[in-house]
Structures are given as C-alpha cells and as structure tokens.
Z-matrix of the N, CA and C atoms (Angstrom, degrees):
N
C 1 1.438
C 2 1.525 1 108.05
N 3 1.167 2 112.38 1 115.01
C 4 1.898 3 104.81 2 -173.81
C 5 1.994 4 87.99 3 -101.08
N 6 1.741 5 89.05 4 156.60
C 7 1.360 6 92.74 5 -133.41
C 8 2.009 7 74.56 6 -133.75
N 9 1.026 8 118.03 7 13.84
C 10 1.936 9 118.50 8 -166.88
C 11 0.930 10 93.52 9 -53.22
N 12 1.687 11 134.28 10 -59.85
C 13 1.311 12 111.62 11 -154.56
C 14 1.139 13 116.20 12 -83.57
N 15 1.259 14 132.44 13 12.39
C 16 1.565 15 136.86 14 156.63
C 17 1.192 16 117.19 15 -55.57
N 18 1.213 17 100.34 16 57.53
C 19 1.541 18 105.76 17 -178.60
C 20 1.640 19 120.92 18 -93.82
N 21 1.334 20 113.27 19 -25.57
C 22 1.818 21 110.49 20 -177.36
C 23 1.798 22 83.44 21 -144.21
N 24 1.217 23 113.35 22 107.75
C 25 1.375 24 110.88 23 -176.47
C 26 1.348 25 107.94 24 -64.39
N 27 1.046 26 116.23 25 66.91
C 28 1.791 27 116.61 26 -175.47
C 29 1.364 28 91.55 27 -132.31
N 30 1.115 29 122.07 28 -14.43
C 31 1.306 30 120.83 29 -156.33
C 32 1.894 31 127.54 30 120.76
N 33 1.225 32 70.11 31 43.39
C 34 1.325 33 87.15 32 -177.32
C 35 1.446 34 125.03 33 -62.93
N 36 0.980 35 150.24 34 -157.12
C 37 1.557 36 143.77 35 -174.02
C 38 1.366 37 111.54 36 -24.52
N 39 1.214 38 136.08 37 -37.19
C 40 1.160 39 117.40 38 165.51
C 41 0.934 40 143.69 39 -61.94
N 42 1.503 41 97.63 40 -34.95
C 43 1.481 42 141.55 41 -159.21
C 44 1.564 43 96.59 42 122.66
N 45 1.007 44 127.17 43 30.90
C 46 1.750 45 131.31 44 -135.25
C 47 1.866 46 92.71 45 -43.18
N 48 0.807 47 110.78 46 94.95
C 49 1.568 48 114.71 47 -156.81
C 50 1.460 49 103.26 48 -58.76
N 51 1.312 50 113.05 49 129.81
C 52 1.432 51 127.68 50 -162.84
C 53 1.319 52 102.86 51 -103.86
N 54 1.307 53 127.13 52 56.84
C 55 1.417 54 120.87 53 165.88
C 56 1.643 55 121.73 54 -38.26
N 57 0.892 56 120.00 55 84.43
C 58 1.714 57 111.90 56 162.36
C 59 1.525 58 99.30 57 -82.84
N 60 1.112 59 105.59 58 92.65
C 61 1.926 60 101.90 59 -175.25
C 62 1.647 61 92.93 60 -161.27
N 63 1.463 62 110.44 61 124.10
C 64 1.606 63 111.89 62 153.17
C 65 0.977 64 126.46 63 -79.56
N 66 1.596 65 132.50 64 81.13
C 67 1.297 66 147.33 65 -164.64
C 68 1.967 67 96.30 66 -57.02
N 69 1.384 68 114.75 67 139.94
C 70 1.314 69 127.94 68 167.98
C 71 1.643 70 103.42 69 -59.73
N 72 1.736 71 104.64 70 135.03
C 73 1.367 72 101.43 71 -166.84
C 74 2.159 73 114.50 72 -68.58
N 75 1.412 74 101.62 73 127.77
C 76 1.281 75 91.63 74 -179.58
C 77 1.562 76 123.68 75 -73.76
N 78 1.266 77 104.03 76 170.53
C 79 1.494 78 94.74 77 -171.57
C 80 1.734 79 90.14 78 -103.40
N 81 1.583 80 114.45 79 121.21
C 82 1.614 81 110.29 80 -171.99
C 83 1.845 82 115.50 81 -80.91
N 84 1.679 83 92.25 82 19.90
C 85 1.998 84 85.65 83 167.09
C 86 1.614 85 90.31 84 -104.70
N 87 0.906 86 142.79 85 -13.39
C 88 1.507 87 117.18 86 173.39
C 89 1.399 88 114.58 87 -112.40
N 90 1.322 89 115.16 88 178.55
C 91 1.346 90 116.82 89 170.96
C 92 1.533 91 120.81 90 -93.09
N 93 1.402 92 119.58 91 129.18
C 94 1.324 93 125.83 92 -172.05
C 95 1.905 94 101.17 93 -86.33
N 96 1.624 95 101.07 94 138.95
C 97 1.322 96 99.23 95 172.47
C 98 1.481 97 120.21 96 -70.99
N 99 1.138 98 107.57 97 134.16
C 100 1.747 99 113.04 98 172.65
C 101 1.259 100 115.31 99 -112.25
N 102 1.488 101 136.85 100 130.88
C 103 1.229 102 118.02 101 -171.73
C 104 1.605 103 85.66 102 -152.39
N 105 1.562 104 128.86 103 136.84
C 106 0.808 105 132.51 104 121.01
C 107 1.597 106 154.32 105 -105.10
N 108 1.540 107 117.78 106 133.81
C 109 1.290 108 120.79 107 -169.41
C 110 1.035 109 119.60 108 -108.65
N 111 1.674 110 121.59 109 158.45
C 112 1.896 111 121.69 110 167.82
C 113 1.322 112 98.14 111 -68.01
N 114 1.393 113 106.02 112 151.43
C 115 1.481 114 121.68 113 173.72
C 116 1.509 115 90.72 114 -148.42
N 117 1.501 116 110.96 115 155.12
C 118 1.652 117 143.41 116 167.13
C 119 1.747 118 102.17 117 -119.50
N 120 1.323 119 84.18 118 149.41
C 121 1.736 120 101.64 119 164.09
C 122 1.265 121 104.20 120 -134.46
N 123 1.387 122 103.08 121 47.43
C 124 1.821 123 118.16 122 175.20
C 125 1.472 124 101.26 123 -138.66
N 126 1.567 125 134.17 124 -166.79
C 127 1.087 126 117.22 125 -165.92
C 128 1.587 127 114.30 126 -59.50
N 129 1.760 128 100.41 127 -178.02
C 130 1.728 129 107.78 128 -173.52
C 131 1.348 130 95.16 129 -98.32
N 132 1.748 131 139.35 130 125.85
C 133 1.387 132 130.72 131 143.85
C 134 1.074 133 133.44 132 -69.31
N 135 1.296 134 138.97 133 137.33
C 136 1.239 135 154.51 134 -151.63
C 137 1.663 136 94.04 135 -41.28
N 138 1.131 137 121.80 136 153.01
C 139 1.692 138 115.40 137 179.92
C 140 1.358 139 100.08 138 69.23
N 141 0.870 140 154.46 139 -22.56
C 142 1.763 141 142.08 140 176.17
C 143 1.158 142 130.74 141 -44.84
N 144 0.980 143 144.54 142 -169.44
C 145 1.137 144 149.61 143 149.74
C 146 1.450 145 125.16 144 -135.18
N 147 1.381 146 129.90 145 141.31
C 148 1.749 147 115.23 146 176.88
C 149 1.396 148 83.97 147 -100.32
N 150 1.577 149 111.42 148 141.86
C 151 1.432 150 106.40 149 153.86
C 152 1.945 151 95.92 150 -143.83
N 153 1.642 152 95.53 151 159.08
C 154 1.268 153 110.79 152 -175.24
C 155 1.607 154 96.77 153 -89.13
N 156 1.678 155 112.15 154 139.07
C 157 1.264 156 126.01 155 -156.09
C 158 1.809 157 96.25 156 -87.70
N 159 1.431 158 118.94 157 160.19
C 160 1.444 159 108.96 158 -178.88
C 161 1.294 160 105.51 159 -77.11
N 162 1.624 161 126.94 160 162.60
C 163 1.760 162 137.51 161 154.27
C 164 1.500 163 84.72 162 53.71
N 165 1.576 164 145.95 163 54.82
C 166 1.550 165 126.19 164 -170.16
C 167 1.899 166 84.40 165 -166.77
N 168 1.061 167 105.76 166 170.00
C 169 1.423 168 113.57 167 -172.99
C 170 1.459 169 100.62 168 -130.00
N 171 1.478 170 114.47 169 -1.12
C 172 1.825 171 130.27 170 175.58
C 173 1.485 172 112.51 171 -63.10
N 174 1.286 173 121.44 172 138.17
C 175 1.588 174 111.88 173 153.77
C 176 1.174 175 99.72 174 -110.77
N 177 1.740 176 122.28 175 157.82
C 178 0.903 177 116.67 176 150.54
C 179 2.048 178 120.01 177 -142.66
N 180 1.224 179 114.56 178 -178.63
C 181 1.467 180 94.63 179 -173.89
C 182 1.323 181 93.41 180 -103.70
N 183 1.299 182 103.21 181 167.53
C 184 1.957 183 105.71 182 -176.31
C 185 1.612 184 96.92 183 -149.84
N 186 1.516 185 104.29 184 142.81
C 187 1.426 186 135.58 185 -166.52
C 188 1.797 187 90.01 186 -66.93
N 189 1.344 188 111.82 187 147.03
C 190 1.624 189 117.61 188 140.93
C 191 1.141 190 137.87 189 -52.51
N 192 1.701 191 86.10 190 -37.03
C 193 1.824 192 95.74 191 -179.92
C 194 1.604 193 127.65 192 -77.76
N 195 0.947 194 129.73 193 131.55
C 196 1.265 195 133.23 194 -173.87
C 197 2.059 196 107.67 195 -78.50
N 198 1.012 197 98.49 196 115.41
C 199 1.768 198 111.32 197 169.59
C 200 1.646 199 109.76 198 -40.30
N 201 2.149 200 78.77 199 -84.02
C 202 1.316 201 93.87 200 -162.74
C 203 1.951 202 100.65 201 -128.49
N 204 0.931 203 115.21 202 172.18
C 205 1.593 204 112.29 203 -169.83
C 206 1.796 205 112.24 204 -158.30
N 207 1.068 206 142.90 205 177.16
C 208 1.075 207 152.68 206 170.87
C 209 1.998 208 107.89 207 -38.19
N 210 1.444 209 82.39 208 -31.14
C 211 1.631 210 79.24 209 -168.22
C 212 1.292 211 106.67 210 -95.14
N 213 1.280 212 102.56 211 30.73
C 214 1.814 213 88.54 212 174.58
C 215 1.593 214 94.45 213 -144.72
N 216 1.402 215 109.74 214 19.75
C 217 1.469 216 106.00 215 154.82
C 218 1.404 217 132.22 216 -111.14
N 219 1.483 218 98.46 217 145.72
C 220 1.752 219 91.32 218 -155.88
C 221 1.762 220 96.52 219 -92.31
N 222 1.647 221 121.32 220 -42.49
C 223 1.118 222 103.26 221 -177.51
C 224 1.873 223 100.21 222 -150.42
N 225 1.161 224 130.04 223 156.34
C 226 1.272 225 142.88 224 176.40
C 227 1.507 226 126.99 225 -118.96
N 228 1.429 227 137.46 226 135.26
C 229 1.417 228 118.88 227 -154.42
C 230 1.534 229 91.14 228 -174.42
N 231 1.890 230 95.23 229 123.80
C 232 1.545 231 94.73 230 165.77
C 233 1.725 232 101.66 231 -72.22
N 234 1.920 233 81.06 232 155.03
C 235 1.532 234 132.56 233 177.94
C 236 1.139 235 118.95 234 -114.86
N 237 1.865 236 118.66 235 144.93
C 238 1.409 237 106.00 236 149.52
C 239 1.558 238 116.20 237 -145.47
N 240 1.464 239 104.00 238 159.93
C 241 1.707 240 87.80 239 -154.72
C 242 1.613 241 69.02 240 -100.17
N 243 1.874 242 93.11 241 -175.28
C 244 1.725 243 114.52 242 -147.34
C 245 1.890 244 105.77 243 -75.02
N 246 1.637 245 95.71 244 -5.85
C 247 1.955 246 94.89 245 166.66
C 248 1.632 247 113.72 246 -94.86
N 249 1.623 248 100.03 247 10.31
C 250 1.798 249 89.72 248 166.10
C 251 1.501 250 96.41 249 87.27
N 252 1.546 251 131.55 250 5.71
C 253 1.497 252 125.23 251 177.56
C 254 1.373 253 109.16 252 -90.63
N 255 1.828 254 127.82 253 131.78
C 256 0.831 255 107.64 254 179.21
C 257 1.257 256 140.65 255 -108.03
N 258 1.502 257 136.50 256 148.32
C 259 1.617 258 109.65 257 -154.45
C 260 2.312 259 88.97 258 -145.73
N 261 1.665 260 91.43 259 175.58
C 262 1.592 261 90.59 260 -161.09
C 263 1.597 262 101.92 261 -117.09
N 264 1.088 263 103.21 262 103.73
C 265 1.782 264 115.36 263 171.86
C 266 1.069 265 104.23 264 -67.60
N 267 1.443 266 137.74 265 131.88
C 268 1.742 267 159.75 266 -177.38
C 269 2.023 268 104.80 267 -122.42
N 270 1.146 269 106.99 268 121.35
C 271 1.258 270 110.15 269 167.03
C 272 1.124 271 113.66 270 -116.43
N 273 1.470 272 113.21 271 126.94
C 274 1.807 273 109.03 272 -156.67
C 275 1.682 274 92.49 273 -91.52
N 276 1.270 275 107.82 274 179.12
C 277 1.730 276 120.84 275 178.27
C 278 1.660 277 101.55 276 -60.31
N 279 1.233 278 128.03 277 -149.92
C 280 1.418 279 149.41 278 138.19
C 281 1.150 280 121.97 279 -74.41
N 282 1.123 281 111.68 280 -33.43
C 283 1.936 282 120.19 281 174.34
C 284 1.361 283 102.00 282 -84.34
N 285 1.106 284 145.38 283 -18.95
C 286 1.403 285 149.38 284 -159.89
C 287 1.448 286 87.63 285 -115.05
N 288 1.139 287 132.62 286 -40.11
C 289 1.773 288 131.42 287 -173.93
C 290 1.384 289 107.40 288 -77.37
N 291 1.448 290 138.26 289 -41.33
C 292 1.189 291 136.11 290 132.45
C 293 1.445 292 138.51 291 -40.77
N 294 1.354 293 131.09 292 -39.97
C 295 1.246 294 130.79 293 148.23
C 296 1.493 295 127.31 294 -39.27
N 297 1.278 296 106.80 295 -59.84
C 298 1.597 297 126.14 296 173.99
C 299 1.347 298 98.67 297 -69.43
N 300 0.863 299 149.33 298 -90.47
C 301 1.620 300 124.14 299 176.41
C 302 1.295 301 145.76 300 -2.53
N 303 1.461 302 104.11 301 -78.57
C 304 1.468 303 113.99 302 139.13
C 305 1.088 304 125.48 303 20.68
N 306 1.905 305 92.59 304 -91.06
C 307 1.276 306 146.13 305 168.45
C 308 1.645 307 120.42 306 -21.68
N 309 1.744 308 89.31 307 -82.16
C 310 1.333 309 88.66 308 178.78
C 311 1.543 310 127.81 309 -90.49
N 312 1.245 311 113.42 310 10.34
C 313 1.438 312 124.56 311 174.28
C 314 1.958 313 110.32 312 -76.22
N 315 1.570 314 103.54 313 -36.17
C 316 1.421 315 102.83 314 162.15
C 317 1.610 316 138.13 315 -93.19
N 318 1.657 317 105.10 316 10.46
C 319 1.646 318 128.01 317 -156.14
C 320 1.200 319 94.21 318 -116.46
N 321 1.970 320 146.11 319 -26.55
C 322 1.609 321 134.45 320 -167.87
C 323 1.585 322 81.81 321 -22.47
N 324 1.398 323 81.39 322 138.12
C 325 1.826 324 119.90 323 144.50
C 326 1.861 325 83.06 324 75.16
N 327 0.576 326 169.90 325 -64.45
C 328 1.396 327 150.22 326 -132.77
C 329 1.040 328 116.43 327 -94.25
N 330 1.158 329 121.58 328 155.51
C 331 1.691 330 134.11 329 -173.85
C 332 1.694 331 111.37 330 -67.35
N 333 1.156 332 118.17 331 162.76
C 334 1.786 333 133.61 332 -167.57
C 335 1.835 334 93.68 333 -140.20
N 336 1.080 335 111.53 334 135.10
C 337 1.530 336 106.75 335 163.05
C 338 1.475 337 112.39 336 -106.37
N 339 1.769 338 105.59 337 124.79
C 340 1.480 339 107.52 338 162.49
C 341 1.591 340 124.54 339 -94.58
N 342 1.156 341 126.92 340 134.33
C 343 1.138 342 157.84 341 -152.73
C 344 1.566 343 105.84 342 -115.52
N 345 1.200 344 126.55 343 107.17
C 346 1.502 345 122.83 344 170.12
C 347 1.466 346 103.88 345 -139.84
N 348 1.490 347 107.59 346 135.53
C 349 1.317 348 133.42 347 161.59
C 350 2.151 349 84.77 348 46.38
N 351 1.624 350 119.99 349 47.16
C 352 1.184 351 122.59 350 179.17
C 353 1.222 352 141.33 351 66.25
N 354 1.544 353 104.96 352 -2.72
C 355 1.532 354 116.98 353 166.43
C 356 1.348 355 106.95 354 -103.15
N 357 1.358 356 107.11 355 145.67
C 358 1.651 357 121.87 356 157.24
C 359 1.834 358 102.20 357 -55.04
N 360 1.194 359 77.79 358 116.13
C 361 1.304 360 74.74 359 158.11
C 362 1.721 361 124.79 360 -164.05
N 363 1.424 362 114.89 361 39.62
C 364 1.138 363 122.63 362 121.05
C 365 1.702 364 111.68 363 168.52
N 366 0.947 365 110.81 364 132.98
C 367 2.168 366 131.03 365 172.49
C 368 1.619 367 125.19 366 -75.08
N 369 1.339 368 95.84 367 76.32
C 370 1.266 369 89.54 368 -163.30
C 371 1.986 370 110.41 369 -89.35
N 372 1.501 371 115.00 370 171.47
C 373 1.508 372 84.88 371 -166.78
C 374 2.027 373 92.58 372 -101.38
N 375 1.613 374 96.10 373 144.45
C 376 1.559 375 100.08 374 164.66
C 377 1.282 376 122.16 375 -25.98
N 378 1.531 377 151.65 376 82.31
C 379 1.045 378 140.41 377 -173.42
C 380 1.950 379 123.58 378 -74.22
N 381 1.592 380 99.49 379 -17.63
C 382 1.624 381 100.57 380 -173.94
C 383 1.494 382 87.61 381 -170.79
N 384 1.405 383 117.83 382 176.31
C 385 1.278 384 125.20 383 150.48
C 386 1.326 385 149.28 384 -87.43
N 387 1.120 386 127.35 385 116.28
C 388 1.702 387 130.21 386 -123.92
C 389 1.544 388 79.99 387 -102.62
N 390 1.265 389 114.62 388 124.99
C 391 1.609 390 120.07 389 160.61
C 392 0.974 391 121.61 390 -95.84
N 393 1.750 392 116.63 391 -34.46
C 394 1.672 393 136.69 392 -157.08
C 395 1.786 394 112.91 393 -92.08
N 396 1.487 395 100.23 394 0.08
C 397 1.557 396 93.30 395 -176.12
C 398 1.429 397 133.69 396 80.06
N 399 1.442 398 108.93 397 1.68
C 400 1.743 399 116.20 398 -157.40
C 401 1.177 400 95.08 399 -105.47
N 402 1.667 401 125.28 400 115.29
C 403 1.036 402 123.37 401 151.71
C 404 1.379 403 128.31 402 -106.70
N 405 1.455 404 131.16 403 141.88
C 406 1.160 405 135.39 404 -143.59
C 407 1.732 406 112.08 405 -118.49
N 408 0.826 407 126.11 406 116.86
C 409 1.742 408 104.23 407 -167.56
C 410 1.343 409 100.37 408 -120.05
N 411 1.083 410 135.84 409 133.03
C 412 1.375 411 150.68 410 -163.31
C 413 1.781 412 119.15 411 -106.68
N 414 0.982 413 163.25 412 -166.54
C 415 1.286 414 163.44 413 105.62
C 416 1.659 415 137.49 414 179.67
N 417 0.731 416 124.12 415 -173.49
C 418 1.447 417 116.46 416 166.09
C 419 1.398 418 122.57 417 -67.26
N 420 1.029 419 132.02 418 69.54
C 421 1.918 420 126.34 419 -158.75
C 422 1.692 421 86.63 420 -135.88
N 423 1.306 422 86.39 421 159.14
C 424 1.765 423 113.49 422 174.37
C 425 2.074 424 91.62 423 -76.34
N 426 1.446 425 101.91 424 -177.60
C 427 1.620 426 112.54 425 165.78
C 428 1.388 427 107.20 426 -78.64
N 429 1.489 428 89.45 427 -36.96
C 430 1.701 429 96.37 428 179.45
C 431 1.479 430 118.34 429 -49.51
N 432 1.484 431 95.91 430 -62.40
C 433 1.816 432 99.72 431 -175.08
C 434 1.577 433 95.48 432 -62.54
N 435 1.037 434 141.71 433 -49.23
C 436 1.638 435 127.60 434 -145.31
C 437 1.461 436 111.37 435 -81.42
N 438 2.085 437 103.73 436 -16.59
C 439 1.701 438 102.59 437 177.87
C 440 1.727 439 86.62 438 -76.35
N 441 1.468 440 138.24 439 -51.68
C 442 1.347 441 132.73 440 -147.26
C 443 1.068 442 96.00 441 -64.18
N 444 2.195 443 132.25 442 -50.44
C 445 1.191 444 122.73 443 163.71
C 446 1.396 445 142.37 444 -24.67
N 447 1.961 446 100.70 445 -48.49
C 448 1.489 447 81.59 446 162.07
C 449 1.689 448 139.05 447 -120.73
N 450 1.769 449 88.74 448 40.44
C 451 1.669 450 106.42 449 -176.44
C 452 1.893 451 87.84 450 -85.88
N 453 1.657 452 112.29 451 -27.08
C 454 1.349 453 85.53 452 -160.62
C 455 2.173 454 95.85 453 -111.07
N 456 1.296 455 99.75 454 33.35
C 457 1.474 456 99.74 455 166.89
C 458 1.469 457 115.52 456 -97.13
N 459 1.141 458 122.55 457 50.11
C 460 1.355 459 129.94 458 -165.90
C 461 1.347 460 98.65 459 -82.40
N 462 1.566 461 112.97 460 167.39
C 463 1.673 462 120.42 461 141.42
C 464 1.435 463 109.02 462 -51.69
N 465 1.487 464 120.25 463 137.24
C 466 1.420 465 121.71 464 147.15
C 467 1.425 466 101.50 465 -90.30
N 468 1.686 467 94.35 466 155.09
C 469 1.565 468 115.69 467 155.46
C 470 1.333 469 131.77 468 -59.83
C-alpha cells in the first residue's frame, strides 16, 4: 500500500481524510456503509442538504450523489501512527483512485462528506490532490473499534 500522500493526516494527498469522528461501533460480520459525498459550506443547491457536522460547530451542505462507496474500495486495514493512536487506511479500487482524483484535484480547500454505516460523520476540508487512492480516517476510537471499522469496510456484492 504506498502511503506518499500521507502527508498531513488530515487529509492529506488524498484528502487523506481526517476523520475526527467517533464512528458508531461496527458490527465486523457485516459490511458497514461507506459513502462519500461533495459538500459546500457556501450556499445549499437544490437537492442538498444542511447538516450539522459531528464534535464541530460547522454546518455544511452535502450532495445526494455519492463520490465514492464500498464499491470502490479495494482493501481496509488498521493503522497506527508513531504515538500508538489508532486510525483506518482504505485503498480505493482504480475506479475509485480515478474518481477521487478527479475529485479532489477540482475540490482544494473544500469540505468532502463522510458517511459511515449512514451517519455524517465527518467534513473534512480537501487538503491536496490525492492521486494514490489512500484514504486515511482518523478519530477518537479504541484499536478495537478501528480494527472492526475496517474488517467491516469491505466491498459489497
């Protein structure tokens, strides 16, 4: 898994998506939904949504459309950075590594909505343009929750 653009775990080259979010613990026999969407913290477009961001005092509006989703990840795997905190590296497909690219090559600076198991749960802002596919999710979680997090970020069928 090459890991370069892990450069500011906030979201670094990918957006290395900086979840500061305590994702609800998944249950690791099924698959948890993953969905990410465009979001603004500028006006709402028709179809939008405002939603209030988690542990954050931000609103922001978020797209219907789904980016990226379960099916465009190829594999998920607890992490820990060098203070022993643990967090969940996502390597999207090729179609998902192209999407996200895309993506964040026209998005610097603006917020992304993450979507887990259907909650917001956290907007982090585009930090660079992610070529490598690595998304990084960060938060307040045990090892426990963040290995079950990403036993159940699989591809669905």
């Amino acid at each position: 898994m090459r890991m370069n653009s892990l450069v500011a775990i906030a979201l670094a080259a990918l957006m290395t998506l900086l979840c500061s979010c305590q994702p609800s613990r998944p249950n690791p026999q099924r698959s948890v939904p993953l969905e990410i969407r465009p979001a603004s913290r500028m006006s709402c477009p028709d179809q939008w949504v405002m939603m209030d961001v988690p542990e954050s005092s931000d609103r922001i509006c978020v797209s219907p459309e789904v980016l990226l989703s379960n099916q465009d990840v190829e594999s998920a795997q607890l992490m820990q950075s060098k203070a022993g905190e643990p967090w969940v590296a996502i390597q999207l497909t090729p179609v998902g590594t192209q999407k996200f690219a895309e993506f964040t090559a026209q998005h610097i600076a603006q917020p992304v909505a993450i979507f887990i198991d259907g909650h917001l749960a956290s907007a982090p802002d585009i930090r660079s343009h992610n070529r490598d596919g690595v998304v990084v999710i960060t938060g307040r979680f045990t090892e426990a929750e963040a290995r079950d997090l990403a036993n159940s970020i699989v591809p669905t069928s």
